[in-house]
Structures are given as C-alpha cells and as structure tokens.
C-alpha positions in Angstrom: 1.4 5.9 -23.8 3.9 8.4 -25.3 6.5 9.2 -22.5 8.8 12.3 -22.8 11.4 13.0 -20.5 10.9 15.5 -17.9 14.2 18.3 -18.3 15.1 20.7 -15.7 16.6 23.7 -16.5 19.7 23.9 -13.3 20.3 27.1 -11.4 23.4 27.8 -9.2 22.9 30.4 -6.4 26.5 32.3 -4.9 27.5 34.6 -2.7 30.9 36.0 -3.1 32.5 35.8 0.3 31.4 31.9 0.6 33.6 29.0 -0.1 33.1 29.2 -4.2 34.5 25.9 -4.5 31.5 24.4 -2.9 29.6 25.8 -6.5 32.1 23.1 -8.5 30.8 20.3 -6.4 27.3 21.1 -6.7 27.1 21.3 -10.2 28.6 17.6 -10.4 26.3 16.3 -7.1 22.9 17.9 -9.1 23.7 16.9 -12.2 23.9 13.9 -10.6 21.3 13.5 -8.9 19.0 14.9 -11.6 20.2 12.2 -14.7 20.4 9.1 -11.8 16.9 9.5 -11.1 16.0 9.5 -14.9 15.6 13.2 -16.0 17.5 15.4 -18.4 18.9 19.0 -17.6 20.3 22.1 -19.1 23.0 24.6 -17.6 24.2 27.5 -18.1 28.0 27.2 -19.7 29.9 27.8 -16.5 32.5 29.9 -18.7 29.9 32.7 -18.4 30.3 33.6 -14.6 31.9 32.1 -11.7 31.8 28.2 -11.4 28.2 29.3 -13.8 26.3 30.2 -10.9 24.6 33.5 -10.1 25.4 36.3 -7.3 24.9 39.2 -9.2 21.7 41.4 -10.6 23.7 41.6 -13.9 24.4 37.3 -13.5 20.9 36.8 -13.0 20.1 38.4 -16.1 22.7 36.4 -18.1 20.6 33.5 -16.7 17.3 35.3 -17.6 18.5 35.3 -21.3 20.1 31.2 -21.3 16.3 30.6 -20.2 14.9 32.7 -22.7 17.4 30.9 -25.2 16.3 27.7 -24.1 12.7 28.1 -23.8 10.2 25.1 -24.2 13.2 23.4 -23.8 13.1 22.9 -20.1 10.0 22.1 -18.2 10.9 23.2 -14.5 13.7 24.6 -12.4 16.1 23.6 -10.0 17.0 26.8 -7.8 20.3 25.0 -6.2 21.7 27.0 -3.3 24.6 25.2 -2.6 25.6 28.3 -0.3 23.2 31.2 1.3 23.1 32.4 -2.4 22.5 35.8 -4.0 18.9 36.4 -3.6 19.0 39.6 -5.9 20.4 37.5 -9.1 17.8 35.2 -8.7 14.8 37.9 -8.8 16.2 39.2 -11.9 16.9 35.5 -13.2 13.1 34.4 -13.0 11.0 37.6 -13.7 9.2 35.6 -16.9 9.8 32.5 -15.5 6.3 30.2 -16.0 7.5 26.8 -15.2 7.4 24.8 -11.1 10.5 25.9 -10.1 12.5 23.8 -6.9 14.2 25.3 -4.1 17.2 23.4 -3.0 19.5 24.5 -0.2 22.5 22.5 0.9 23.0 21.0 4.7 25.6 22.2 7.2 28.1 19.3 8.1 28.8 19.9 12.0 32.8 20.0 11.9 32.9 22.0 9.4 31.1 25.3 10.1 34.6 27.8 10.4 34.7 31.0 8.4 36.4 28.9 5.2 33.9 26.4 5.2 30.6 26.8 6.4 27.7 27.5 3.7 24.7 29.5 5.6 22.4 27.2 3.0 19.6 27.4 5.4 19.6 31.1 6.7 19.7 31.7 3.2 16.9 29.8 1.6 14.7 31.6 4.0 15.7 35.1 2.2 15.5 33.3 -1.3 11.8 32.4 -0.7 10.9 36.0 0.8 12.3 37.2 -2.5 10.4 35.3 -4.5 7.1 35.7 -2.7 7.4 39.3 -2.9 8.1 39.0 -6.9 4.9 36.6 -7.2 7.5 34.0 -8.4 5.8 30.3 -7.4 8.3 28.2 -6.4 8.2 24.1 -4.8 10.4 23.5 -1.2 11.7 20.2 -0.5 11.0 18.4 2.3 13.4 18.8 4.3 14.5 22.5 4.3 17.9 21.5 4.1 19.2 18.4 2.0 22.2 17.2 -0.1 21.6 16.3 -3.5 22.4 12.6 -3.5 20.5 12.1 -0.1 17.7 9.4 -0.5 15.1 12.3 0.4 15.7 14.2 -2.4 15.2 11.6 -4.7 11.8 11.7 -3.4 11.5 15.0 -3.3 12.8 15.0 -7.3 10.4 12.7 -8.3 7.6 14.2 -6.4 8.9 17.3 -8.6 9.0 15.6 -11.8 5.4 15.1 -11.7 4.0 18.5 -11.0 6.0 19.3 -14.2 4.3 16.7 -16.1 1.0 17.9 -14.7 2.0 21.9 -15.8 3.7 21.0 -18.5 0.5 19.1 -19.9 -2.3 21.0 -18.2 -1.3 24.6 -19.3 -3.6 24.3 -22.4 -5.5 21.3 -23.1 -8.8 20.3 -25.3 -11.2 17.9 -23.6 -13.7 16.5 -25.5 -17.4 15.9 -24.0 -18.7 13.2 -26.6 -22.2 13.6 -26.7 -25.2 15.6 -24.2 -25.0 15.1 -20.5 -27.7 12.5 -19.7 -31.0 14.7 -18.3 -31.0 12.2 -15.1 -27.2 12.5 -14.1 -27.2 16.3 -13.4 -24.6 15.3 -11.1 -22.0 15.8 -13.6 -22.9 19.0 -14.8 -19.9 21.3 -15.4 -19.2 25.2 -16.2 -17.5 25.7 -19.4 -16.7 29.3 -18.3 -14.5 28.1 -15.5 -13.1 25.4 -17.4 -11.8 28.0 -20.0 -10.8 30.0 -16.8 -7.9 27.3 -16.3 -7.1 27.2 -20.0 -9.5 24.2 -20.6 -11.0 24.0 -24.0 -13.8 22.1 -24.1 -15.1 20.7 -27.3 -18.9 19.0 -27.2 -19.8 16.7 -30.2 -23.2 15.5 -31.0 -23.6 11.8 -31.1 -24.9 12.1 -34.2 -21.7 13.1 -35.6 -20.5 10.0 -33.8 -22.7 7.7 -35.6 -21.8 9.2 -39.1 -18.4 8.6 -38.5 -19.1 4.6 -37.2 -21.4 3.9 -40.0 -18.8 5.5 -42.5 -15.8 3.9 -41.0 -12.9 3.3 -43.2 -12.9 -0.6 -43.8 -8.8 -0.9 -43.6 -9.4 0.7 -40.0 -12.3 -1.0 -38.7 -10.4 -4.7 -39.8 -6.9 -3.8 -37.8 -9.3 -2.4 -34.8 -11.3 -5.5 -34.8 -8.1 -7.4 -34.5 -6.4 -5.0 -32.2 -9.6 -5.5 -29.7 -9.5 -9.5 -30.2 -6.3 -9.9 -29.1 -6.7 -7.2 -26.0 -9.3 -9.1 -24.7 -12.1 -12.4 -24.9 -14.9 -11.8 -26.7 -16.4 -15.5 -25.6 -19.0 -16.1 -28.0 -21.0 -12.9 -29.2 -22.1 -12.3 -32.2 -19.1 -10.4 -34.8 -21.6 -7.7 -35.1 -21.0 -7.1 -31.6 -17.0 -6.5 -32.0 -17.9 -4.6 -35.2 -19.4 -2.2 -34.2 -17.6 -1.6 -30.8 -14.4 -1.5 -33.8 -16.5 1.2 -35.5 -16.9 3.3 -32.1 -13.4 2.9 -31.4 -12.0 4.5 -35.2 -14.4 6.7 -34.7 -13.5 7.9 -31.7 -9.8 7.7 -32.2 -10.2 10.1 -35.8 -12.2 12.7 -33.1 -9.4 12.9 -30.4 -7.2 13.5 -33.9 -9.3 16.1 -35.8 -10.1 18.3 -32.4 -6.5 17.1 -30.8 -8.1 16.2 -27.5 -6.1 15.0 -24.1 -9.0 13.6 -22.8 -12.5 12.5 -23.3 -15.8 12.2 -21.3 -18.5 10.1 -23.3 -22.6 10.0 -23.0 -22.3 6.0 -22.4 -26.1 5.1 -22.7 -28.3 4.4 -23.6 -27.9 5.5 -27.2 -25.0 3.2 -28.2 -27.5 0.6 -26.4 -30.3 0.7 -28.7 -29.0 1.5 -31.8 -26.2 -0.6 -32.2 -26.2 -2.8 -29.4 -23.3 -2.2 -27.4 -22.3 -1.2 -24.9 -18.7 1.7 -25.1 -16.5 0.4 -21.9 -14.1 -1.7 -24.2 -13.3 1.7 -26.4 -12.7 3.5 -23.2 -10.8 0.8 -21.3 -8.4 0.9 -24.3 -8.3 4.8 -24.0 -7.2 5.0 -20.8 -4.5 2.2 -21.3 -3.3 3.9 -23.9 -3.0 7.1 -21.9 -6.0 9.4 -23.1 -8.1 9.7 -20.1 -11.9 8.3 -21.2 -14.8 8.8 -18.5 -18.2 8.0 -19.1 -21.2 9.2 -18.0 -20.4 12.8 -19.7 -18.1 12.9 -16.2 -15.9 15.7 -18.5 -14.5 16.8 -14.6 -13.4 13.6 -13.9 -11.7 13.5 -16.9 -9.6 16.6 -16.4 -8.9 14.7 -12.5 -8.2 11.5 -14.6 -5.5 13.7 -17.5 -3.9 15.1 -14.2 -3.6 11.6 -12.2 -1.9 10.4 -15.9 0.2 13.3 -15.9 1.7 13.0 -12.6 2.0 8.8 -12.8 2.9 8.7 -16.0 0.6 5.6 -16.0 -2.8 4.6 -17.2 -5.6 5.9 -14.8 -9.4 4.6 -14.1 -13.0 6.1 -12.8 -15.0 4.3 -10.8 -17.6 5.0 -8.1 -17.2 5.4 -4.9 -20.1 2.4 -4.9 -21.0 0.6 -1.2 -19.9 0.7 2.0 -17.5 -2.5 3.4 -19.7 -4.2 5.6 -19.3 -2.1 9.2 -15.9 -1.3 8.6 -15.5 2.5 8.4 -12.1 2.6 6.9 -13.1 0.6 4.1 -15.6 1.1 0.9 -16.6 -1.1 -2.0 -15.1 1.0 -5.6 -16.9 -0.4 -8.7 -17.6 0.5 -12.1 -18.7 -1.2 -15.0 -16.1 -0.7 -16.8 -14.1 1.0 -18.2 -10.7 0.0 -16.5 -7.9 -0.2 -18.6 -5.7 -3.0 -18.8 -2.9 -2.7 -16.9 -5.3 -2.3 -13.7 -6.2 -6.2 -14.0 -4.1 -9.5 -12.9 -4.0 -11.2 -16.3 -6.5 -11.1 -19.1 -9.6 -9.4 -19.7 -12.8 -10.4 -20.6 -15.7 -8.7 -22.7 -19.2 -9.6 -21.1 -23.2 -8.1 -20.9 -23.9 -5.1 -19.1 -27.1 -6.5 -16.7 -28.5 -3.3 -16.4 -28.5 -3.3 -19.9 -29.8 -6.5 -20.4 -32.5 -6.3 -17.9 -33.6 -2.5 -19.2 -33.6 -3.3 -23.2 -33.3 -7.3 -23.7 -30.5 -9.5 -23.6 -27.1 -8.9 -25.9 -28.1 -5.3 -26.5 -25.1 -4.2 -23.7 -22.2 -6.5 -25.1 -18.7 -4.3 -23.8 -18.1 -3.9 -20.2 -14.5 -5.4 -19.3 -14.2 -7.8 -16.7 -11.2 -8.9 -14.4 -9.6 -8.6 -10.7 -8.3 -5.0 -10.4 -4.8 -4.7 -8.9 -4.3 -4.5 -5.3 -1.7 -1.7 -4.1 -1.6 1.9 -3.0 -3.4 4.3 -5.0 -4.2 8.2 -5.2 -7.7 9.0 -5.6 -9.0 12.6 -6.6 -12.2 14.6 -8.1 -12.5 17.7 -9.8 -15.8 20.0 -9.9 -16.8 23.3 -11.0 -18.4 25.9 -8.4 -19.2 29.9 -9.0 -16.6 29.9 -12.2 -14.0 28.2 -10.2 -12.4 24.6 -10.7 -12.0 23.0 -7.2 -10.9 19.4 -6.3 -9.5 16.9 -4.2 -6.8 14.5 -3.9 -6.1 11.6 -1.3 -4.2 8.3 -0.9 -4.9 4.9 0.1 -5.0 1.4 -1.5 -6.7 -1.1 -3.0 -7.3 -4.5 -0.9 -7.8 -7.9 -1.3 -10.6 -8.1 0.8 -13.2 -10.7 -0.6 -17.3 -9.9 -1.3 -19.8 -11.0 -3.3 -18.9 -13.3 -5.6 -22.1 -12.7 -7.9 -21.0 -8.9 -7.5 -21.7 -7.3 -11.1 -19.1 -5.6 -12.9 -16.0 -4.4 -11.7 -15.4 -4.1 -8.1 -12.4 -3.7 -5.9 -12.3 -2.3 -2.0 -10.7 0.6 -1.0 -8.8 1.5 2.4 -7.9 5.1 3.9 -7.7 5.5 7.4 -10.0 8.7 7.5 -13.1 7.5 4.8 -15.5 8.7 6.7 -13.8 12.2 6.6 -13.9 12.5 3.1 -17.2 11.1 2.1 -18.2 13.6 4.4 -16.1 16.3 2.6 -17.4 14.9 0.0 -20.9 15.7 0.1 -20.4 18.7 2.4 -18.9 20.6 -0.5 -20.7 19.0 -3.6 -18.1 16.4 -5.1 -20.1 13.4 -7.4 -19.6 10.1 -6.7 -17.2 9.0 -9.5 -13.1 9.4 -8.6 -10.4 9.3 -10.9 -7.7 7.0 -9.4 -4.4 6.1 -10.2 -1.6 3.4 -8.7 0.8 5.2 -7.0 0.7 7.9 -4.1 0.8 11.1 -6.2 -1.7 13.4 -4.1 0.9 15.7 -3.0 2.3 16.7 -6.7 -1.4 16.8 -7.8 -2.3 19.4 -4.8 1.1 21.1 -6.0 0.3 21.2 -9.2 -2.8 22.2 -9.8 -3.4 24.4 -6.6 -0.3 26.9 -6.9 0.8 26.6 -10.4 -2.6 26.0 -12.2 -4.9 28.2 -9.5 -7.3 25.4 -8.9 -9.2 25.0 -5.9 -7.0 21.9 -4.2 -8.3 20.6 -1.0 -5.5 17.1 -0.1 -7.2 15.0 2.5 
C-alpha cells in the first residue's frame, strides 16, 4: 500500500487580556504532540501576529490567506485554544475552509486560576463551536472537552482524527470500478449510480468482455512476473499451469483497468463467467487487491466496496468482505463470518494456499473453480461496516467487535472466522429492518467512530454507528 503522511495545518486561538505567554507554550506542546504521534504540520510564521495566533477579524484573515497559500498542502486542522480564544478571528479564518477541522481547548490547573493565570479554555470552546455552527463550518471535538496536548487522551483523540482525514482526504472524489453486470440472481447488491455521483462517486462499469480481450491479449513480459509474483504469494499445490495462467492474465488485466480509469476500488461479477470460460475461479486477484490496498469485492458488491476504500482509509491497512454467514451455535453474541475468498494476506497466520471452489466444482465439474485463498484469519478486534443506496441517498453503518478463536467445523468450506459483539442481535436486526445485504467490509482495528465522523458530517452520508 502507498502511505502518505497525514499534515495538519495548526491554528492558535487568543484573546488579548489572557496570559499571551500560555500561546508560546502551546505552539511547542502541539507541535509536539502532533509530530510524536507520527504526523506532519504547518504554521503560520509566528512573526505575523502575536506568539502567531489569532484574536482578531483582520488576524483571522491573515490565516485565511497562509491556508489559501498552503492549500492541498494540509489535510485537516487543529483549532488550538490554548486560552478562551477569539471566536471572531476564527470565523473569518475558516470561511473556505473544506477540510475535518479539530477543536482543542486547554484544561484549567486548580491553583492556578488568578486573574494572571487562568485560561477560560472551556467557557470559551463553547462560544467557538456556536460560531462555527452558525457559519456552517464542520468541525471534530475531542473527547474530553477539555485536554492538554501531550495528555494520553489526546493521542487518541489525534489518531482517531488522523483517520477521518484520510477518509476525506481520499473520499472527496473517487472512481470505483464495477467490473462486469450485476449477477440477475443477486439483486441484493443493486446500487443507484445517481446517489453515488451525489457523494462525488464516479462509477465506471466495464463489460466482461472487455475483460477477456485484455486477458487473452496480455502482454507476455507481464503475465510471466505476475505468474511469479502469485507463486511466491501463495501454494498453488498441484494444478495445472493453465490454472495460474490464466488467474496471471486476470490479474494484468485487471491491474491495466484500475490504471487506464484510475480507480480506488473495484467490485467484480465473480461467476460464473470466469468459471466456464477459463476455469478459474478470481479470489486470488482480489485477495492480492486488497493486500495491496485497492479495495476488491466480488459479487458486483460495488457498495461494499466504497465501505471497504473507507475502512482502508481510516486503518491505513488492508481490509476484507465477507458474509455475515451462520449463526454460532445458541450463542447470541456470536456469528460464523465466511467467504470464499477473497481475504488478503495479511488477514491470515502464515501462508496461504490456492484451492477448488466446491460450489464450483459441484455446479460445473471438478478444477473449473481453481482460486479461492485458504488460511486461519487473524483473531483481534475489528470494525465492521456496510454501505447501501436508498431514494438517491448513500446510507451505512459501522460497528466494532472482534474476531475469536472459537473452534467449528473442521470440514467447514472456505474461509471462515467467528465474530463477537455484545449487541449481534441488535444489528442483524438493524440490519434487515433497514435493507443492509449480507456482505460487510471489515477491517482490524476499532475505527467505527472516525468512519461515522467521516463520512456522516463531512461526506453527508447517511451514518448509523451501532
């Protein structure tokens, strides 16, 4: 996966008859804070006003112009009030602001609340917000109302930050690709290009048969170093070279279509045409997509796809779809995740293996399914979310949880892990209640928050976070 640093552009809020000293120390504790923690900032050159922070119209307008100086330079805000701060600059400051924007406030230290010292952080953050809201400025609190920058909880709260960046930052604009027609049984995944282009979505469908051209006509330099790239991923036992070839020729082909239409993410018609005309079966190529941090969903899931680029965003990790697939014997807190699959690497204890699909193999004849990926999926916590389209609207869903040990069937086909949230019931519930499929994206890590933040008040989705 390509990482880029996440940079925050660093705001100083002042009010005149406050302890200005307190500005000094803030700018050293956030800058702090911010590169400790593994980001990168910009700041206004504190020559340009008092200590460089704002508590003036005209101060918030220099800052106005160092952002649009700086712009697509910086990817979200810190609004640092290390004092009850100018709330006037900071409306002037972030008029055309269009990036998550934090809203810090320092605590009170009991003992030192006199005239000379005391900072009014808190009385003062409430003004701030009102300020904003008014101006239809979106902004992020921390949370705690009140917290020093080097304080353990706003580490958390930075790196809860840092992703609904990434998310914005990556799901402003984006081109998904839905790689051939949805199958006519799985109306399930049926989406609504209108709303998608609603969010700034841009999807981009591609006939199969374009996808065959391109694997029949792969170049030969490419198809070799993908053939070897896939051996040494993964076992391919004993099957047949035809088999890895032509999983080799899906895979360049693939990769030249996420090129030519620049594509974040893919959703992919999965069977049963790659099935009986060459034989295969498409998890490897996908597997390998989502390791390498291009979101790949099959079934034509192209929702689950955006729910898999925004679980990647936010992680900054590899991310898999699975179904939400059997219940965990009577245990209601419990369910039985599975898929094929398409799971990428770094989801499995050790190395992978290539196998048959058996629905495959019992449908068409055995070896025509050669390509699901098999291994033990991770245990560990986990977010787990969905996306759908409703009346020209994108809605979804985000939760946490983890991923168990807990032992089934050993003769259990595919991939298959369990899963464990305290209210299951409640969401599969929700989840039928209000329409959502049975496929989840689902990434390690607890990110539900940042992806409710993200893509609910700075994206205008539709979030529900259960």
């Amino acid at each position: 996966m390509e990482k880029s640093k996440i940079t925050f552009a660093l705001y100083f809020g002042n009010r005149g008859f406050f302890p200005g000293e307190v500005i000094a120390d803030a700018r050293k504790e956030m800058i702090e804070a911010v590169t400790a923690n593994g980001f990168d900032y910009i700041c206004m050159d504190e020559s340009l006003t008092g200590y460089g922070a704002v508590e003036t119209r005209k101060e918030g307008q220099q800052y106005a112009v160092f952002l649009e100086e700086n712009k697509g330079k910086f990817d979200g805000i810190i609004l640092c009030m290390p004092n009850f701060s100018d709330e006037n600059g900071a409306a002037e400051a972030f008029k055309n602001v269009n990036v998550p924007i934090l809203v810090q406030a320092y605590p009170e230290k009991i003992g030192k609340m006199d005239f000379s010292q005391r900072r009014d952080a808190l009385c003062g953050k409430f003004a701030m917000c009102n300020v904003l809201r008014q101006c239809k400025v979106k902004f992020t609190l921390t949370s705690k109302m009140a917290v020093h920058p080097l304080a353990p909880e706003f580490t958390r709260d930075l790196q809860k930050f840092g992703a609904v960046c990434r998310i914005v930052r990556g799901m402003k604009n984006f081109n998904i690709g839905a790689i051939g027609a949805r199958t006519t049984a799985f109306k399930t995944v049926r989406t609504d290009e209108v709303a998608l282009q609603n969010a700034h979505i841009n999807l981009e469908t591609i006939d199969l048969a374009y996808v065959f051209d391109l694997m029949n006509n792969a170049d030969s330099k490419l198809l070799c170093d993908k053939k070897e790239y896939y051996s040494q991923i993964t076992s391919f036992a004993d099957y047949p070279d035809e088999k890895l070839e032509n999983i080799a020729r899906l895979g360049v082909a693939i990769d030249k279509l996420i090129e030519e239409y620049d594509l974040k993410a893919i959703a992919v018609r999965c069977w049963d045409e790659f099935v009986t005309q060459y034989k295969i079966a498409p998890c490897l190529v996908l597997s390998d997509l989502n390791e390498r941090g291009i979101p790949a969903a099959c079934e034509l899931d192209v929702n689950n796809a955006i729910m898999m680029y925004a679980l990647c965003l936010a992680s900054d990790k590899p991310v898999m779809l699975l179904d939400v697939n059997n219940n965990y014997g009577d245990d209601p807190c419990k369910n039985i995740m599975f898929h094929c699959s398409a799971v990428p690497a770094s989801f499995f204890d050790g190395k992978t293996s290539v196998s048959e699909h058996l629905m495959f193999k019992k449908s068409y004849g055995e070896g025509t399914g050669v390509g699901i990926v098999n291994g033990k999926i991770k245990t560990g916590k986990v977010t787990v979310g969905s996306i759908k389209t409703e009346n020209g609207i994108v809605h979804g869903f985000a939760t946490c949880g983890k991923l168990t040990d807990d032992e089934f069937d050993k003769e259990f086909f595919g991939c298959g892990v369990v899963y464990e949230n305290p209210n299951l019931e409640d969401i599969f519930k929700f989840m039928c209640e209000n329409g959502y499929k049975h496929h989840v994206a689902i990434a390690q890590g607890e990110y539900a928050d940042s992806v409710g933040e993200a893509l609910g008040k700075y994206l205008d989705y539709k979030i529900d976070l259960l």
